[in-house]
C-alpha positions as CSV (number, residue, x, y, z in Angstrom):
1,X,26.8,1.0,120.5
2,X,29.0,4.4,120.1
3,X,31.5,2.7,122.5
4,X,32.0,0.0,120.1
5,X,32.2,2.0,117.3
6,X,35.1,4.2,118.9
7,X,36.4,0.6,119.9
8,X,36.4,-0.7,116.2
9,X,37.9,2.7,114.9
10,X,40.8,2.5,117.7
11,X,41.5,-1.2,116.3
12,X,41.7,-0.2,113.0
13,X,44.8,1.6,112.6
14,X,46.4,-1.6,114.6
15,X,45.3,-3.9,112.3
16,X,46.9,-1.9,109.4
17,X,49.7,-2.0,111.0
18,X,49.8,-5.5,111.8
19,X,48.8,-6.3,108.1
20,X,51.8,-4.4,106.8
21,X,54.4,-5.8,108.9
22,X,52.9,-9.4,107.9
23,X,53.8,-8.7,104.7
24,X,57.1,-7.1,105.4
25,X,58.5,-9.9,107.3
26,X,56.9,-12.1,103.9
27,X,58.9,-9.7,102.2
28,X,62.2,-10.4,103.7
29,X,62.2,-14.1,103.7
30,X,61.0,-14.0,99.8
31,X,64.0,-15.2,97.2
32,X,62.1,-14.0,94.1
33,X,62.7,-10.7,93.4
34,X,59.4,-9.5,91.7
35,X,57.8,-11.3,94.5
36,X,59.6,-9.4,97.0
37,X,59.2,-6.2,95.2
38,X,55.5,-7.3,95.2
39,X,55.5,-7.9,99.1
40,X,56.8,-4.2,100.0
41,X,54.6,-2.7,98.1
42,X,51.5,-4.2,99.9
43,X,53.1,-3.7,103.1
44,X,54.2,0.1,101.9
45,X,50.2,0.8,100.6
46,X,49.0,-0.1,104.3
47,X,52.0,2.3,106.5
48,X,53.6,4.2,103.9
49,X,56.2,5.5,106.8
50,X,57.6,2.1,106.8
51,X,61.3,3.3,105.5
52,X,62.8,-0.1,106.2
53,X,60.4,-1.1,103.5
54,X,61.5,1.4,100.8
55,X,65.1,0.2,101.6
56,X,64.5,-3.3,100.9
57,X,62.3,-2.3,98.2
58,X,65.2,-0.3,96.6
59,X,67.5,-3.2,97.0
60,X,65.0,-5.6,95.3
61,X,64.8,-3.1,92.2
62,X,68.5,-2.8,92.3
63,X,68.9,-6.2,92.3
64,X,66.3,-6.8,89.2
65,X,68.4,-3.9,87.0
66,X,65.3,-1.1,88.1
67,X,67.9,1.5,89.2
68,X,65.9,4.3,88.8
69,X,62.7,2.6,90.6
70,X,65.7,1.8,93.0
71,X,67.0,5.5,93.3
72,X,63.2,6.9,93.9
73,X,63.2,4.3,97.1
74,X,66.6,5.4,98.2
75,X,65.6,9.1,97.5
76,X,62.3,8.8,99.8
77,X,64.6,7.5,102.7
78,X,66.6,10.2,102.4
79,X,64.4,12.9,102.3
80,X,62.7,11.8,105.4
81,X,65.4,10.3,107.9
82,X,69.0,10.7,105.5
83,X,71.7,7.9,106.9
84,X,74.9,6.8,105.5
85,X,73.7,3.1,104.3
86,X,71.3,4.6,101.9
87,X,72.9,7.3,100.4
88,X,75.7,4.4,99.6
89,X,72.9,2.2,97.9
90,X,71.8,5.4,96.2
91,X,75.0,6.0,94.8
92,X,75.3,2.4,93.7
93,X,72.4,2.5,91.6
94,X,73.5,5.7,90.2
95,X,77.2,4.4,89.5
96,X,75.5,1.2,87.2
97,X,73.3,4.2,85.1
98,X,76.9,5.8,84.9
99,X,75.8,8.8,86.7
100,X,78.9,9.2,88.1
101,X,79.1,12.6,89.4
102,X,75.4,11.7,90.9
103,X,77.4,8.5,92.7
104,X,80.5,10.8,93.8
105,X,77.9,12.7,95.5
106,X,76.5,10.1,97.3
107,X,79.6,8.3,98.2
108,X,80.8,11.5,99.8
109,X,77.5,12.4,101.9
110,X,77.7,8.4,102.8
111,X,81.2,8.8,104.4
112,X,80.7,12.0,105.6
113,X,77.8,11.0,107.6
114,X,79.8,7.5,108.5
115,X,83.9,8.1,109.1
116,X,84.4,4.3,109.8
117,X,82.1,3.6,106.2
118,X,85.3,2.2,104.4
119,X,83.6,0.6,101.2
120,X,81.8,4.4,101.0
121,X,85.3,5.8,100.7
122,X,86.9,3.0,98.7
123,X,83.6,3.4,96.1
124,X,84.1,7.9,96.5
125,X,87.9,6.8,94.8
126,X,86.7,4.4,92.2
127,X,84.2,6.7,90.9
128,X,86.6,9.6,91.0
129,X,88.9,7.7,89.0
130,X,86.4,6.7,86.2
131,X,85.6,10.9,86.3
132,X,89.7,11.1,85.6
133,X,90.2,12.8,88.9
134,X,93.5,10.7,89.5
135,X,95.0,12.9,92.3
136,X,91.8,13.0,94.2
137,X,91.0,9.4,94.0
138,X,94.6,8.7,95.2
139,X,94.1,10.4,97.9
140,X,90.8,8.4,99.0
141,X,92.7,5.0,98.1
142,X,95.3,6.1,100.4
143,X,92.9,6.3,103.1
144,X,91.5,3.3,102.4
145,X,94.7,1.3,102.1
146,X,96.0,3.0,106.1
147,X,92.6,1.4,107.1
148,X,92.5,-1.8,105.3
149,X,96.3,-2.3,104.0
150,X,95.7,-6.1,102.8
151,X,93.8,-5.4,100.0
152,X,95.7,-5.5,96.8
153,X,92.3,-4.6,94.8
154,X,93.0,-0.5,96.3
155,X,96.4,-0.8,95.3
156,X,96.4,-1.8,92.0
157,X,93.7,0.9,91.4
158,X,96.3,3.3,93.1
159,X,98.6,1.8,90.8
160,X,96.3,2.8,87.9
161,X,95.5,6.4,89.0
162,X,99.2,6.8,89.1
163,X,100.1,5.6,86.0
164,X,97.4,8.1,84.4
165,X,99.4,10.7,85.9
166,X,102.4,8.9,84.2
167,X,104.0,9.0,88.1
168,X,105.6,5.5,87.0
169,X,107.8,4.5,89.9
170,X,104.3,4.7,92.4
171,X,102.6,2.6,89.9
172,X,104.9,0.1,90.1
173,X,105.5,0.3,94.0
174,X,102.0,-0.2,94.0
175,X,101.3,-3.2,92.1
176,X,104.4,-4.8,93.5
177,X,102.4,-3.9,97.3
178,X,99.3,-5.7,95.5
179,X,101.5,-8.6,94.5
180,X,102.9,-8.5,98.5
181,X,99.2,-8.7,99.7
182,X,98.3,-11.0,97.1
183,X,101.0,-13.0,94.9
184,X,98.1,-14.4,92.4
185,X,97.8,-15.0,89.1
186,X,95.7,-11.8,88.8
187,X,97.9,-9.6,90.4
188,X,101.7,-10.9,88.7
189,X,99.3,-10.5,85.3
190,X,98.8,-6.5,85.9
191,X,102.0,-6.2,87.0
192,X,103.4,-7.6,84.0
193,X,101.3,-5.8,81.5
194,X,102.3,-2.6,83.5
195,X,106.2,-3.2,82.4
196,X,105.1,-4.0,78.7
197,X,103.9,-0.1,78.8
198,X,107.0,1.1,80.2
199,X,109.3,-1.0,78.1
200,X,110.6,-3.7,80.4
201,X,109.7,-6.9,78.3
202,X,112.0,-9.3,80.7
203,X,110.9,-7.9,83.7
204,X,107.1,-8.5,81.9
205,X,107.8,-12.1,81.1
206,X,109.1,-13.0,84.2
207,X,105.7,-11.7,85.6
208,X,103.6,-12.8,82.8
209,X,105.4,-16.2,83.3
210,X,104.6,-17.1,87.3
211,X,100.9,-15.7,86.2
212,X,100.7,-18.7,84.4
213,X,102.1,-21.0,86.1
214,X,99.6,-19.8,88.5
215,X,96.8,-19.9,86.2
216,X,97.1,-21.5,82.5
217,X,93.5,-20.6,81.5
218,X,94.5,-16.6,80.9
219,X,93.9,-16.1,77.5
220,X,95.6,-12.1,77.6
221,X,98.8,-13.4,79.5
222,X,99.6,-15.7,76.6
223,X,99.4,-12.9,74.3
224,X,100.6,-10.0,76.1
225,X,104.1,-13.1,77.0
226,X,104.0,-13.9,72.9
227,X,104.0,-9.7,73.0
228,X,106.9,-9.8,75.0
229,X,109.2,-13.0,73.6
230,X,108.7,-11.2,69.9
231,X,110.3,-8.3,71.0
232,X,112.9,-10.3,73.2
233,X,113.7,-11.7,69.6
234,X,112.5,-15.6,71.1
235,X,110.2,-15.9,67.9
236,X,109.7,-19.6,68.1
237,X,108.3,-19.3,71.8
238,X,106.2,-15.8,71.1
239,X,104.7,-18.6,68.1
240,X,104.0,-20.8,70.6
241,X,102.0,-18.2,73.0
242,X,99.9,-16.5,70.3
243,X,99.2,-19.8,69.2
244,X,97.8,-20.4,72.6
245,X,96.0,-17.6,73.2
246,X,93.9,-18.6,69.6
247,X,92.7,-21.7,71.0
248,X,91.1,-19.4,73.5
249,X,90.2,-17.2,71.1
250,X,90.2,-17.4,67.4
251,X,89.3,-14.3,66.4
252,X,91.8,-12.8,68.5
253,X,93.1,-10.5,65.7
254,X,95.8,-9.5,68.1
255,X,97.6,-12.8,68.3
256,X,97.2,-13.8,64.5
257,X,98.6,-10.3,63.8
258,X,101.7,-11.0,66.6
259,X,102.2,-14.8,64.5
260,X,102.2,-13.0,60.9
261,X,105.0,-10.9,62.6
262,X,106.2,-13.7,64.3
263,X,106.6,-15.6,61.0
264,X,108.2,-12.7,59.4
265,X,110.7,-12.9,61.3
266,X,112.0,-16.6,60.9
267,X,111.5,-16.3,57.3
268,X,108.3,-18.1,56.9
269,X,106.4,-16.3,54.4
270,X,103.6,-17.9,53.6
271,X,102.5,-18.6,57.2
272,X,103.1,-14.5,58.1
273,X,100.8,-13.9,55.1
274,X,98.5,-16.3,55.8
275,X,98.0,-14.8,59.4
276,X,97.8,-12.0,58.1
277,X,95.1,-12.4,55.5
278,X,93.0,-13.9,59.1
279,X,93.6,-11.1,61.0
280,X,92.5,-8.4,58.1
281,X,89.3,-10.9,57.5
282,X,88.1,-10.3,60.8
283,X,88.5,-6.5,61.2
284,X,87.5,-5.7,58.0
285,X,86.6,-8.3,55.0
286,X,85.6,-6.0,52.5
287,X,88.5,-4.0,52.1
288,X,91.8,-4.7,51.0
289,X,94.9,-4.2,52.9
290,X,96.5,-1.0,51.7
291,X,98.6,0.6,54.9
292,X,98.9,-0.6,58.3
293,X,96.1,2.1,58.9
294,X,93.5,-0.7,58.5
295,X,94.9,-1.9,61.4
296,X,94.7,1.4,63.9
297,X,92.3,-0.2,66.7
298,X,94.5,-2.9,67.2
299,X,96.9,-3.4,70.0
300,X,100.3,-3.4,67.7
301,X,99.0,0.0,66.2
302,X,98.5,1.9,69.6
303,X,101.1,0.3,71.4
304,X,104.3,-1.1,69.6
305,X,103.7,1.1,66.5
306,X,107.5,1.7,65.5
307,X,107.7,-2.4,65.8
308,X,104.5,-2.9,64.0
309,X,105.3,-0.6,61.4
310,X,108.7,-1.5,60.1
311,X,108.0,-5.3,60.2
312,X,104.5,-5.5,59.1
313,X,105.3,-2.8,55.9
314,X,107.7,-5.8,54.5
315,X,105.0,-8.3,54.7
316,X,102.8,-5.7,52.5
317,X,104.7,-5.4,50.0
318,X,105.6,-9.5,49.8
């Protein structure tokens, strides 16, 4: 009898084992999410060393929004065998709570535990650039770019850390380089709104223009080319864009603002009023128009101002 009992206790912990990895191998071949979730668990109660199971786990939870459940599966892993995989997931789930100093930590223990982890790096620059650490998260995009040089997605985010630093003539190599790797609608678009901020309006139509040829459905590059034709003096054809870009949207409060100007300028009156009387019903109905500072979160008051002001003040007072 004592010889089976040491038999059955010897089985036991076989068993268990067994048991769990049935329902981690469940667990991985499950689509549902709470399901899966569900499955690890189980599998996790019976062999709680089971750090492939926390991983999955933590992906599942990520997956389903739970990034904290997510983080405290990634955070067990780490504590007990740390690898570079898992502090990137970490820092994933820590970059969608905005935790972004929490994320740039994991991103850097992720590459510096992997050399060759190249989305670790690429993620290290993106979060340093949302923490306005330009010079640093050009310097991690670099790296990434003299590993992986035909991806215009690293340059144009290059491009953008440059551009904070107001270092224009690297911004613009750099979404030209994106435009090299990539000549798509996406890419001529950011290049185009780049010279509407530094003034070059032909050089932004031309761009804004093969963008839509590429692509017709772009709702900004109609508005951002009406921007630029306005300001070119074609008013008929900036009419014609910001027209457009209403049938996208119409409570684009931009566009009905760049027609009342628009108007204005080929003497049409009525129609610049009229647009106008749209646009100032959408940001704010219950006041009345009194200064172009009713207007201050729009895109003609932060960016053309000088242009805004001295043709929209006319309208006013009509």
């Amino acid at each position: 009898m004592k010889k089976y009992i040491i038999l059955i206790l010897s089985l036991i912990p076989l068993l268990t084992y067994s048991q769990a990895n049935k329902f981690y191998r469940k667990a991985i071949r499950e689509t549902d999410l709470n399901e899966k979730i569900n499955l690890f668990t189980k599998a996790l109660e019976l062999d709680s060393k089971n750090l492939d199971a926390y991983f999955y786990r933590g992906i599942a939870k990520n997956d389903l929004g739970d990034y904290h459940g997510a983080i405290v599966d990634y955070s067990k892993i780490i504590v007990l065998k740390p690898d570079a995989d898992t502090y990137y997931n970490r820092g994933n789930s820590r970059y969608s709570l905005k935790d972004f100093v929490g994320a740039k930590n994991d991103y850097s223990k992720s590459f510096e535990l992997d050399s060759t982890f190249i989305d670790a790096l690429y993620s290290l620059g993106c979060v340093k650039y949302d923490l306005g650490e330009y010079k640093d998260a050009i310097k991690d995009f670099s790296k990434v770019i003299k590993a992986v040089p035909n991806q215009p997605k690293t340059y144009t985010l290059r491009a953008a850390a440059h551009k904070a630093l107001k270092a224009y003539k690297k911004a613009l190599k750099d979404y030209s380089l994106a435009i090299i790797a990539e000549p798509s609608a996406h890419n001529f678009y950011n290049r185009g709104v780049f010279y509407m901020e530094i003034n070059y309006y032909q050089k932004a139509n031309t761009d804004l223009s093969t963008a839509l040829r590429i692509n017709r459905n772009n709702t900004y590059a109609y508005f951002y080319r009406g921007v630029s034709y306005l300001l070119l003096g074609k008013f008929n054809t900036a009419i014609s864009d910001f027209s457009t870009a209403l049938k996208f949207d119409t409570t684009d409060f931009d566009a009905l603002l760049g027609l009342s100007l628009a108007y204005y300028k080929i003497g049409d009156i009525p129609n610049a009023k009229l647009n106008l009387q749209k646009a100032k019903s959408i940001l704010s109905p219950e006041k009345d128009i009194e200064s172009i500072d009713l207007f201050a979160n729009t895109y003609w008051f932060q960016n053309q101002y000088f242009y805004f002001n001295n043709n929209m003040n006319p309208i006013l007072k009509l």
